[in-house]
N, C-alpha and C positions, 0 to 999 in steps of 0.2 A: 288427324288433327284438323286439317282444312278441312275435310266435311263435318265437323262439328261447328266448327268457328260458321258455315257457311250454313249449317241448319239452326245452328243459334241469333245470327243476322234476320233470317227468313221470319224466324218468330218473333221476334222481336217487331220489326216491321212490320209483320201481320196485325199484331194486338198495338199496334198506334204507338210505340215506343219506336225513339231514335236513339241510337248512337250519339256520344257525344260529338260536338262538331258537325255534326249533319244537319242543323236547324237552317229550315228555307226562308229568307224574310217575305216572302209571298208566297201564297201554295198556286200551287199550278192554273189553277183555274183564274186567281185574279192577275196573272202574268197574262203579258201580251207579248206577240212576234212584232219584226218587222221593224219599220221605219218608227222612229220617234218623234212623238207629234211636240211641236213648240209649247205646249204646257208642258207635260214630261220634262223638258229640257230644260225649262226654265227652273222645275222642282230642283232638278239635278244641282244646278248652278247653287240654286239658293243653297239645298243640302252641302253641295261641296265644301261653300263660303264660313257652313258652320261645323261640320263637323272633318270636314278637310279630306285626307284620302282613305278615311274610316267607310268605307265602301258598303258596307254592313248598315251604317248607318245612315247612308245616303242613299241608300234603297227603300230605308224606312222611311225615310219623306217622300220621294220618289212614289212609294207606294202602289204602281203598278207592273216594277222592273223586279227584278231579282239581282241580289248582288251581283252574280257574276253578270249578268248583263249590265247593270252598273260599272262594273269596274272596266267591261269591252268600251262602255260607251266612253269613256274617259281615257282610255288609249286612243282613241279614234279622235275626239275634240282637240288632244293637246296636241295630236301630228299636225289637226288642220290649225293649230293657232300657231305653231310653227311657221308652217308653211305659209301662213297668209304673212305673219312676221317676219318673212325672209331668213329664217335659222334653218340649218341641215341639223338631220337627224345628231349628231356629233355637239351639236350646240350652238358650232360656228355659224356666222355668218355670210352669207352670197352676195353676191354685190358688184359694185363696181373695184376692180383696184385685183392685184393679184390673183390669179386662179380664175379671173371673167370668160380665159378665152377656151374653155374648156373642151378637147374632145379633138379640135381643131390643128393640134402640134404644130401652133406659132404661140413664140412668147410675143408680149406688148409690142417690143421695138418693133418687131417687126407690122405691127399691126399701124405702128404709128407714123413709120416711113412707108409706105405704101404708097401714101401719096403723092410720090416722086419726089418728094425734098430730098434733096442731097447730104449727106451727113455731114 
């Protein structure tokens, strides 16, 4: 049965027929590697703003990515808008106030009588 399934794929493929679900929004040759130039990204942005995280479809504006390079690129942008926002992966917030002194095993008080004030 798997060598059938897998010489009926092969033909298929051969004569320009795909599988359902296998549609590439760019064929290989107009995909690029590599870093994304600031038009690309800015396509990205636009495409996001309209068709949202329809990734498929922001490839197709995009027009030089492929979805799935599309949708990497969009893990990658929202960590760094994260992070430039001060949010941890979790959602939460970093900051000042609870949990600042990390790594260090002293809570606050201690950080704040340090300065030899007396209690």
């Amino acid at each position: 049965l798997a060598h059938s399934l897998t010489r009926s794929l092969a033909h298929s493929l051969a004569n320009g027929k795909r599988r359902r679900g296998m549609k590439r929004t760019v064929s290989r040759q107009n995909s690029r590697g590599g870093r994304w130039t600031p038009e690309e990204h800015e396509l990205f942005l636009k495409g996001k703003a309209i068709h949202g995280r329809s990734w498929t479809k922001v490839a197709e504006v995009v027009g030089t990515r492929t979805t799935v390079q599309v949708r990497s690129h969009a893990q990658k942008y929202e960590i760094k808008v994260q992070r430039e926002n001060g949010e941890r992966e979790d959602g939460s917030f970093s900051g000042e106030g609870e949990g600042s002194m990390e790594g260090d095993g002293r809570s606050g008080d201690d950080e704040a009588n340090s300065s030899g004030a007396e209690l």
